[in-house]
N, CA, C and O atoms as a printed pandas DataFrame, in Angstrom:
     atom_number atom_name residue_name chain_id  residue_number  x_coord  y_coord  z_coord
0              1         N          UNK        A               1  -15.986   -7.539  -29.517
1              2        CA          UNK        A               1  -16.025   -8.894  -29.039
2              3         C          UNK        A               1  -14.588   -9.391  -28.936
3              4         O          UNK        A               1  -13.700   -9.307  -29.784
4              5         N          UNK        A               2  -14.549   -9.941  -27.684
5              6        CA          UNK        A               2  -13.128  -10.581  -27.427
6              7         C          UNK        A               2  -13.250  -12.624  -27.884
7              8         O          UNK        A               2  -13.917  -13.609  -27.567
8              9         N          UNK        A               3  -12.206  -12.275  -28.708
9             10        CA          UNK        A               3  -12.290  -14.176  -28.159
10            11         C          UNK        A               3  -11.179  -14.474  -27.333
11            12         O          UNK        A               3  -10.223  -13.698  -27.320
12            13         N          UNK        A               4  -11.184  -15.759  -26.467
13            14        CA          UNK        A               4  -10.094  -16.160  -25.939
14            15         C          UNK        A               4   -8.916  -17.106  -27.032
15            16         O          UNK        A               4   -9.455  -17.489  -28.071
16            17         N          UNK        A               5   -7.873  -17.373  -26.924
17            18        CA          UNK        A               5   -7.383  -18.306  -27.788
18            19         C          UNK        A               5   -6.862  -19.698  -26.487
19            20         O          UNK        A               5   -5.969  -19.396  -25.697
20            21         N          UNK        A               6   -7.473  -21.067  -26.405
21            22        CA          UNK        A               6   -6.761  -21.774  -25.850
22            23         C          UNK        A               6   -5.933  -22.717  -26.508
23            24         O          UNK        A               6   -5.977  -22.904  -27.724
24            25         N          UNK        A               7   -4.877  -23.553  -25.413
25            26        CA          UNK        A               7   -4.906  -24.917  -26.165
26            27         C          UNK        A               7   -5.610  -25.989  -26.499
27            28         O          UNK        A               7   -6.686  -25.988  -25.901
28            29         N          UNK        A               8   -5.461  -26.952  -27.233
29            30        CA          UNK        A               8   -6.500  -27.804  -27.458
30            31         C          UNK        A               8   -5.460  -28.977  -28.749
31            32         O          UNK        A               8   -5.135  -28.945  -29.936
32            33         N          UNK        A               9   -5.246  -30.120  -27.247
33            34        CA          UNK        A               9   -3.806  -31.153  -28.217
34            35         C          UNK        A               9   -2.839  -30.175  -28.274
35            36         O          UNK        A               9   -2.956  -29.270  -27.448
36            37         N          UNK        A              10   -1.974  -30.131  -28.990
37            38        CA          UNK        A              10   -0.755  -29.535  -29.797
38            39         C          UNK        A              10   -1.366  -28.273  -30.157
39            40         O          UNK        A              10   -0.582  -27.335  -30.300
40            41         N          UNK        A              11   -2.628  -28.047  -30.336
41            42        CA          UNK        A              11   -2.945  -26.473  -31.461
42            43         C          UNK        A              11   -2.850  -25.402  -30.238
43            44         O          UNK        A              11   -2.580  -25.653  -29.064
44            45         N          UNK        A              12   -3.130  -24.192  -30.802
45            46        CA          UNK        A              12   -4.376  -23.713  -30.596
46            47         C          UNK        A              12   -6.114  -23.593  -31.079
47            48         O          UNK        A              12   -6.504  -23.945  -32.193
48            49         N          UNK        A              13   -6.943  -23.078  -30.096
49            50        CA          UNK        A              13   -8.261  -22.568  -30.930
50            51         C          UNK        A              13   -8.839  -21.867  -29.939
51            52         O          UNK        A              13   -8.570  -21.712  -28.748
52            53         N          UNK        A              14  -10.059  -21.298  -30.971
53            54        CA          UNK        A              14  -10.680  -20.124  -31.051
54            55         C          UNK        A              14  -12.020  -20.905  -30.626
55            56         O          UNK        A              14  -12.379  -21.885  -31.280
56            57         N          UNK        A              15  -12.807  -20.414  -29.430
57            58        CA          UNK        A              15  -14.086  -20.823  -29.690
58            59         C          UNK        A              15  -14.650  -19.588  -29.740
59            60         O          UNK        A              15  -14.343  -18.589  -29.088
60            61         N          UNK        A              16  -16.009  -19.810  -31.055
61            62        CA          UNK        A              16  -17.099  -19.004  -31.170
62            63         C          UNK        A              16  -18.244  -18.833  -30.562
63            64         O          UNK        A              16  -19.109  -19.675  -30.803
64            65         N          UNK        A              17  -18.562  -17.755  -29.649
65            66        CA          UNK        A              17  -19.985  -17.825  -29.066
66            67         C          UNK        A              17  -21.072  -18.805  -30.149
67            68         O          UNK        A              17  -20.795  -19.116  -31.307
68            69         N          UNK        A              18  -22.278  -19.146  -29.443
69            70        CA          UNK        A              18  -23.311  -19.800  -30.336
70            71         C          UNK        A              18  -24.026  -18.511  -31.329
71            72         O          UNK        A              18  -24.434  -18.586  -32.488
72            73         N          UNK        A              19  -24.002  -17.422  -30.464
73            74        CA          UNK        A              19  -24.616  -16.470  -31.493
74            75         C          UNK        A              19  -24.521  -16.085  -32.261
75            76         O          UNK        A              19  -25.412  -15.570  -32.937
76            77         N          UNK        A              20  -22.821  -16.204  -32.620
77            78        CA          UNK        A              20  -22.171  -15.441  -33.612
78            79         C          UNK        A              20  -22.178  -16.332  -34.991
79            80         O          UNK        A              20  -22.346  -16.020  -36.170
80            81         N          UNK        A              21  -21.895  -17.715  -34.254
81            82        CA          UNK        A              21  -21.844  -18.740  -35.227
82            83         C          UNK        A              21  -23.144  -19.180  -35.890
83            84         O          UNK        A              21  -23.179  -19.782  -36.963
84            85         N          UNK        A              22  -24.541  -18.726  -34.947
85            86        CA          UNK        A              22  -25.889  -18.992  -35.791
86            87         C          UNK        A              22  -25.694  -17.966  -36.419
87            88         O          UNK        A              22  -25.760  -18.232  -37.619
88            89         N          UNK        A              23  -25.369  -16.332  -36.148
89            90        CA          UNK        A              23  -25.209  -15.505  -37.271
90            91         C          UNK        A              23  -24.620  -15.906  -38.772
91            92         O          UNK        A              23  -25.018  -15.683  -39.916
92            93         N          UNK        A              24  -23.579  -16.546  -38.263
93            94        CA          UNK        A              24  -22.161  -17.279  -39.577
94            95         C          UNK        A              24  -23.120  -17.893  -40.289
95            96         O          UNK        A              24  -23.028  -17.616  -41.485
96            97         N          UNK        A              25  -24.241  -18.812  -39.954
97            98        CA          UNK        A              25  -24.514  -19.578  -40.497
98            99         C          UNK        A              25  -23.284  -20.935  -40.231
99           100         O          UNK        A              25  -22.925  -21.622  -41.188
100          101         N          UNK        A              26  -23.012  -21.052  -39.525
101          102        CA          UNK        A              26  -21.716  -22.494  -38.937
102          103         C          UNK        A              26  -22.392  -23.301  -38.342
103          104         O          UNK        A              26  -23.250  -22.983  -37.519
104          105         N          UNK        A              27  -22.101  -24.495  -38.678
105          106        CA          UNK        A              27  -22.945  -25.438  -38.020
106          107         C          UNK        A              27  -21.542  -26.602  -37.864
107          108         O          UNK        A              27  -20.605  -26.631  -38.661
108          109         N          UNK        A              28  -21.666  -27.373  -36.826
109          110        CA          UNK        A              28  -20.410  -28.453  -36.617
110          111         C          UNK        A              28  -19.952  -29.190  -38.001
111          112         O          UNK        A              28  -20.650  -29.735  -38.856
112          113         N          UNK        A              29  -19.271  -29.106  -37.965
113          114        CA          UNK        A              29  -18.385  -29.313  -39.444
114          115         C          UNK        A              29  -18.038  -28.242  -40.402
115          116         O          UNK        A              29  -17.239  -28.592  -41.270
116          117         N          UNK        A              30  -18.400  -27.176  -40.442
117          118        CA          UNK        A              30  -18.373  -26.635  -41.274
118          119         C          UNK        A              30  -17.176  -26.021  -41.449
119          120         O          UNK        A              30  -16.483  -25.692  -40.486
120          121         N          UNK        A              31  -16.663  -25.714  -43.283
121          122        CA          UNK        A              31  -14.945  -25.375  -42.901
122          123         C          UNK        A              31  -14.893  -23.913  -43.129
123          124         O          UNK        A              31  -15.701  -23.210  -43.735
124          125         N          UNK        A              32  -13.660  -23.545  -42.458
125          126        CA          UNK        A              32  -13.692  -21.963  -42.611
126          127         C          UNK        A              32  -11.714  -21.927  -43.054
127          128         O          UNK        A              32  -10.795  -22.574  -42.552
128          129         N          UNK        A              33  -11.707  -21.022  -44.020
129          130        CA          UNK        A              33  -10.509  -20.752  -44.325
130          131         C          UNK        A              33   -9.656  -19.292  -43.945
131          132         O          UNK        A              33  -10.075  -18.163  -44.199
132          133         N          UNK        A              34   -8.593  -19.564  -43.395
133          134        CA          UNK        A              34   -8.375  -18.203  -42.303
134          135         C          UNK        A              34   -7.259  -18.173  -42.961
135          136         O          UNK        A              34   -6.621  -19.216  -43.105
136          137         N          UNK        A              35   -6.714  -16.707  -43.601
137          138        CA          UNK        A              35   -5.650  -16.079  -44.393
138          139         C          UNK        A              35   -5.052  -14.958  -43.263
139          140         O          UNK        A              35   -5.742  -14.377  -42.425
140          141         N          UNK        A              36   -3.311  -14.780  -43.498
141          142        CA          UNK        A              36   -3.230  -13.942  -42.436
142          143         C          UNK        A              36   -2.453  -12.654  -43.724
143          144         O          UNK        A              36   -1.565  -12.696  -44.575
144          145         N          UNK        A              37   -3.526  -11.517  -43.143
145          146        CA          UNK        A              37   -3.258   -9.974  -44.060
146          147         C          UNK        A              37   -2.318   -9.610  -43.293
147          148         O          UNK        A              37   -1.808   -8.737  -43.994
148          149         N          UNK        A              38   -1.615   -9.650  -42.205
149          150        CA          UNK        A              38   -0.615   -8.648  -41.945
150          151         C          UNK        A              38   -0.361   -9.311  -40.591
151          152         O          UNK        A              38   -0.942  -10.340  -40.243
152          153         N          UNK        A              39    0.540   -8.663  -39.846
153          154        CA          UNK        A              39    1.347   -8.994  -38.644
154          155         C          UNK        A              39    0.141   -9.569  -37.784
155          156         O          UNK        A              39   -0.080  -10.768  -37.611
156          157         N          UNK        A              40   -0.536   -8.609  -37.320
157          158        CA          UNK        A              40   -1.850   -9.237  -36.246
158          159         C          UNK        A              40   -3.234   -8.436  -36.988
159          160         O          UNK        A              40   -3.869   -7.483  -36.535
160          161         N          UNK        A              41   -3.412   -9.072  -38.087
161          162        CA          UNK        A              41   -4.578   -8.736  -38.605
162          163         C          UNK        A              41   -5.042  -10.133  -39.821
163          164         O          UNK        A              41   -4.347  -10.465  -40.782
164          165         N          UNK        A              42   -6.391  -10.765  -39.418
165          166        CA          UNK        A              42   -6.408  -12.388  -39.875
166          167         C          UNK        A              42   -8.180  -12.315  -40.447
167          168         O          UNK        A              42   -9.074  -11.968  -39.675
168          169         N          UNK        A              43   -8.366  -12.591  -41.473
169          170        CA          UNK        A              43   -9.452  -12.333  -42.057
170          171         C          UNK        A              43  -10.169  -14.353  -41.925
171          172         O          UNK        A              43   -9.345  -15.219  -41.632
172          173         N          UNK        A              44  -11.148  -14.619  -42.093
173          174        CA          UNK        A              44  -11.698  -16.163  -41.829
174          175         C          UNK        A              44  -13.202  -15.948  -42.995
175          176         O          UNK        A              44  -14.095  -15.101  -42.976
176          177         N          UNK        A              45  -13.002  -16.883  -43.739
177          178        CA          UNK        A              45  -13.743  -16.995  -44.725
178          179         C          UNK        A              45  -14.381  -18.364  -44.995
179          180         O          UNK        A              45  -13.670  -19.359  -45.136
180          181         N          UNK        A              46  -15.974  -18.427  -45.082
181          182        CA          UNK        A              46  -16.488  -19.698  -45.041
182          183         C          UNK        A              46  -16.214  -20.010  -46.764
183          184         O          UNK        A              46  -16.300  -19.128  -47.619
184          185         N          UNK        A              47  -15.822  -21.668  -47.088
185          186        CA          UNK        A              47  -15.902  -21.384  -48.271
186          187         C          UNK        A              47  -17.121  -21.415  -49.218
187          188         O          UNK        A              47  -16.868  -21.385  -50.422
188          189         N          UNK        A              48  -18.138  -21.459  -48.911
189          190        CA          UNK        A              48  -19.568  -21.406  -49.436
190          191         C          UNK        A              48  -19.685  -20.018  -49.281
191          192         O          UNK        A              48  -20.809  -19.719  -49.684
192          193         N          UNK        A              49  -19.118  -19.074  -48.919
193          194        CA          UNK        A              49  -19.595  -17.696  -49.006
194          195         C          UNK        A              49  -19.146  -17.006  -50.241
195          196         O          UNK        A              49  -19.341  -15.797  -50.366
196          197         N          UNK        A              50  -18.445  -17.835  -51.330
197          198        CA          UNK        A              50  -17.990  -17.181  -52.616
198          199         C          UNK        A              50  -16.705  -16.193  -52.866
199          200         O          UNK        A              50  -15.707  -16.717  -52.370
200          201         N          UNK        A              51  -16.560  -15.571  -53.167
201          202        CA          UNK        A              51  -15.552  -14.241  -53.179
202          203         C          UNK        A              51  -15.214  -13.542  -51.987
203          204         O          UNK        A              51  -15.689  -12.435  -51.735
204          205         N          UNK        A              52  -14.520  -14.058  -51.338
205          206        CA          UNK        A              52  -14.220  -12.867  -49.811
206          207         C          UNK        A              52  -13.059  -12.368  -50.297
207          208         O          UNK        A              52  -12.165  -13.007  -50.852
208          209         N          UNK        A              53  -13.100  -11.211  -50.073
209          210        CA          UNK        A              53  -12.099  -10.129  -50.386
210          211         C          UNK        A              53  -10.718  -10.614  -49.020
211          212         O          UNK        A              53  -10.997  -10.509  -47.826
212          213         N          UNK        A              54   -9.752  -10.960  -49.344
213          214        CA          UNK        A              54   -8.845  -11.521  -48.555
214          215         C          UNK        A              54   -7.530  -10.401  -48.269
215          216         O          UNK        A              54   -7.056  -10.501  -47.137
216          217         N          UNK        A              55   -7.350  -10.103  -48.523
217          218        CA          UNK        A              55   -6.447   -9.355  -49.659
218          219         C          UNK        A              55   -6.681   -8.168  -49.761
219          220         O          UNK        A              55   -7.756   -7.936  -50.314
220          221         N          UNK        A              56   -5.759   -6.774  -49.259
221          222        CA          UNK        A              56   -5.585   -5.529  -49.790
222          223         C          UNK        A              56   -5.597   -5.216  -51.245
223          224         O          UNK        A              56   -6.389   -4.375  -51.669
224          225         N          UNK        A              57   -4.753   -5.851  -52.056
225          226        CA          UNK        A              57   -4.541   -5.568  -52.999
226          227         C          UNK        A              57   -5.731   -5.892  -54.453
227          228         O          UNK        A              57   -6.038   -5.381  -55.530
228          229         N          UNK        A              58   -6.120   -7.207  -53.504
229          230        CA          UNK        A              58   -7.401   -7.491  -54.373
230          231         C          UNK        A              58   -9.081   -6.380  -53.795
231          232         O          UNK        A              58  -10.231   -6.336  -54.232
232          233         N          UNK        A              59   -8.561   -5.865  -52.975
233          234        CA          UNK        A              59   -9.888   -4.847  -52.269
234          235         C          UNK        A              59   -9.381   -3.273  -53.340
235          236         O          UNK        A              59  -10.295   -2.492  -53.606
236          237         N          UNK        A              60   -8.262   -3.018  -53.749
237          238        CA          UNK        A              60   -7.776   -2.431  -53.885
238          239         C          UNK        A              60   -8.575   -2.148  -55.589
239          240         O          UNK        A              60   -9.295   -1.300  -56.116
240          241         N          UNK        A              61   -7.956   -3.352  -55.935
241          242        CA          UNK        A              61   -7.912   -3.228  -57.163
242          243         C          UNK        A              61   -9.835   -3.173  -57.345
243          244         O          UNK        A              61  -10.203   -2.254  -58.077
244          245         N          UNK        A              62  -10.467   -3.659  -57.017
245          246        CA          UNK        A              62  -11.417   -3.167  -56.596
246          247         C          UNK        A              62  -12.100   -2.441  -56.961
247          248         O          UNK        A              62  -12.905   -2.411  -57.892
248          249         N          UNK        A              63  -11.533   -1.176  -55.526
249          250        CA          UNK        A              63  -11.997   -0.151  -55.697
250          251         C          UNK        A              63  -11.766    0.563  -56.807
251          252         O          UNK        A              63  -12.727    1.103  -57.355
252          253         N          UNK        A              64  -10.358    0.710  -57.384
253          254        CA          UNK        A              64   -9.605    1.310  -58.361
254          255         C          UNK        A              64  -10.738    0.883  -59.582
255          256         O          UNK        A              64  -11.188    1.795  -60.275
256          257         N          UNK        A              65  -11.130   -0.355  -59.794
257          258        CA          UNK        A              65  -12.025   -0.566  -61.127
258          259         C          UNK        A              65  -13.650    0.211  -60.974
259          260         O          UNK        A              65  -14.228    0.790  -61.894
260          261         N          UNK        A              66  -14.057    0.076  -59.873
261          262        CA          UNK        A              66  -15.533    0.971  -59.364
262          263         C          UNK        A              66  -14.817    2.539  -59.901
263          264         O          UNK        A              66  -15.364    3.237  -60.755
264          265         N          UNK        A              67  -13.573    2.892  -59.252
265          266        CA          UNK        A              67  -13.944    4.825  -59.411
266          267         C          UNK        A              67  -13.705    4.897  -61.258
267          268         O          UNK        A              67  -14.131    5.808  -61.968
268          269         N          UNK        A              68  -12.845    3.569  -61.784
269          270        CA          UNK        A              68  -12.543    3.683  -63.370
270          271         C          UNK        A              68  -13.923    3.990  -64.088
271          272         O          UNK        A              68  -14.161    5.004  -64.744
272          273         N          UNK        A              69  -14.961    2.732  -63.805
273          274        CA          UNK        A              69  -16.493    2.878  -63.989
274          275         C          UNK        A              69  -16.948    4.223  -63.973
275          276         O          UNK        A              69  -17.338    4.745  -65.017
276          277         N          UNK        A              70  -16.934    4.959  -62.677
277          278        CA          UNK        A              70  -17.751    5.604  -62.499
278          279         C          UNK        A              70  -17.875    7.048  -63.183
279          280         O          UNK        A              70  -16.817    7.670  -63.269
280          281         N          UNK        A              71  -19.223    7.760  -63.761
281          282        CA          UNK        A              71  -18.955    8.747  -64.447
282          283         C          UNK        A              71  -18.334    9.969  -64.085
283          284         O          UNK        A              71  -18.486   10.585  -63.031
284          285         N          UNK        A              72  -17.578   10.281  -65.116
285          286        CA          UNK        A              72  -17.235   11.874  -64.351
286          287         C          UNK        A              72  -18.330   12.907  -64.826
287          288         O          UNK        A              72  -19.118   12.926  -65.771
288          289         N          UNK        A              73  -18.007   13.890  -63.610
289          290        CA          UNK        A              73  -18.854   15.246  -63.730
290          291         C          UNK        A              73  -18.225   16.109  -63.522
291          292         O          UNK        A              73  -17.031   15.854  -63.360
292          293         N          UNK        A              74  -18.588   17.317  -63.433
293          294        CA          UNK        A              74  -17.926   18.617  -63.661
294          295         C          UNK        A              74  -17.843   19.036  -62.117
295          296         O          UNK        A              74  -18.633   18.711  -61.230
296          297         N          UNK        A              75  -16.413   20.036  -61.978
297          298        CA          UNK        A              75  -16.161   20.167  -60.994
298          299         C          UNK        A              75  -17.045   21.588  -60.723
299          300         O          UNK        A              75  -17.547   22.436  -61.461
300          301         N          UNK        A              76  -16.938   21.333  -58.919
301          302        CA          UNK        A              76  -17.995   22.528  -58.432
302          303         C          UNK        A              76  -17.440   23.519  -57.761
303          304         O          UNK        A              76  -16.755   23.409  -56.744
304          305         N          UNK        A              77  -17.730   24.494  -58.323
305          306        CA          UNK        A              77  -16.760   25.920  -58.017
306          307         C          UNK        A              77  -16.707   26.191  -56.716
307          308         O          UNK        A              77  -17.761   25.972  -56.120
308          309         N          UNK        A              78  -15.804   26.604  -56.074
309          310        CA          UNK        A              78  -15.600   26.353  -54.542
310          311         C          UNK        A              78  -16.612   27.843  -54.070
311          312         O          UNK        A              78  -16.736   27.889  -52.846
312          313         N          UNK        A              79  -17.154   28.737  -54.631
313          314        CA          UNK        A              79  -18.486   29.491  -54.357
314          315         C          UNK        A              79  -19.226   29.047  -54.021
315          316         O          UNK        A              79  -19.683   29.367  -52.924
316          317         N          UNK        A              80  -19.845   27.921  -54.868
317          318        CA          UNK        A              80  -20.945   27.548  -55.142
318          319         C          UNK        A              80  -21.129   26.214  -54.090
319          320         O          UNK        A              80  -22.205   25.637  -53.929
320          321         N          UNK        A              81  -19.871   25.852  -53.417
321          322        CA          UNK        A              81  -20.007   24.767  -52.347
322          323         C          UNK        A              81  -20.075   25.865  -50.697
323          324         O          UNK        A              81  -20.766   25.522  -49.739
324          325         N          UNK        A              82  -19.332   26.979  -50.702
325          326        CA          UNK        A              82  -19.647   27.672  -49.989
326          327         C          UNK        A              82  -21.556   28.259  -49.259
327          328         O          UNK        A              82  -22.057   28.765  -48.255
328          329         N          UNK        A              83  -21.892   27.800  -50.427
329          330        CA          UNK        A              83  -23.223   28.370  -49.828
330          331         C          UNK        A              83  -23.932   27.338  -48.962
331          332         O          UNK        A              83  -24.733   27.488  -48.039
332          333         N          UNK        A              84  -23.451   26.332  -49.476
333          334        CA          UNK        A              84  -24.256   25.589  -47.958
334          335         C          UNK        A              84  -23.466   25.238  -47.123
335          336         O          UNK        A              84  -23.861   24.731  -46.073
């Protein structure tokens, strides 16, 4: 999906198809908070949606705590992955 960006006054903006925004759950008024992750990469977060991962480092850390969790098992002899 492409959006266009126009002017609008002094700004710019973004309009959202209706579909996307009944998807969002957006309804007129509603606020959305837009963080920018990197040169041309911009994440938009409703704030009623709780925890949005904004942030590499917070996705990061993350993951890093899930694989800490997770159990280890024994490694599988590269034979025994050969057979299938």
């Amino acid at each position: 999906m492409e959006l266009q960006v126009n002017r609008w006054g002094n700004s710019l903006a973004v309009r959202l198809p209706s579909a996307l925004a009944k998807d969002l759950g957006l309804t007129e008024g509603s606020t959305l908070s837009p963080q920018q992750l990197g040169e041309r990469l911009l994440a938009v977060g409703q704030d009623d949606w709780g925890a949005v991962v904004t942030r590499r480092r917070e996705l990061l850390a993350r993951i890093r705590k899930l694989h800490k969790d997770m159990p280890q098992t024994q490694p599988i002899p590269k034979d025994e992955l050969s057979r299938y």
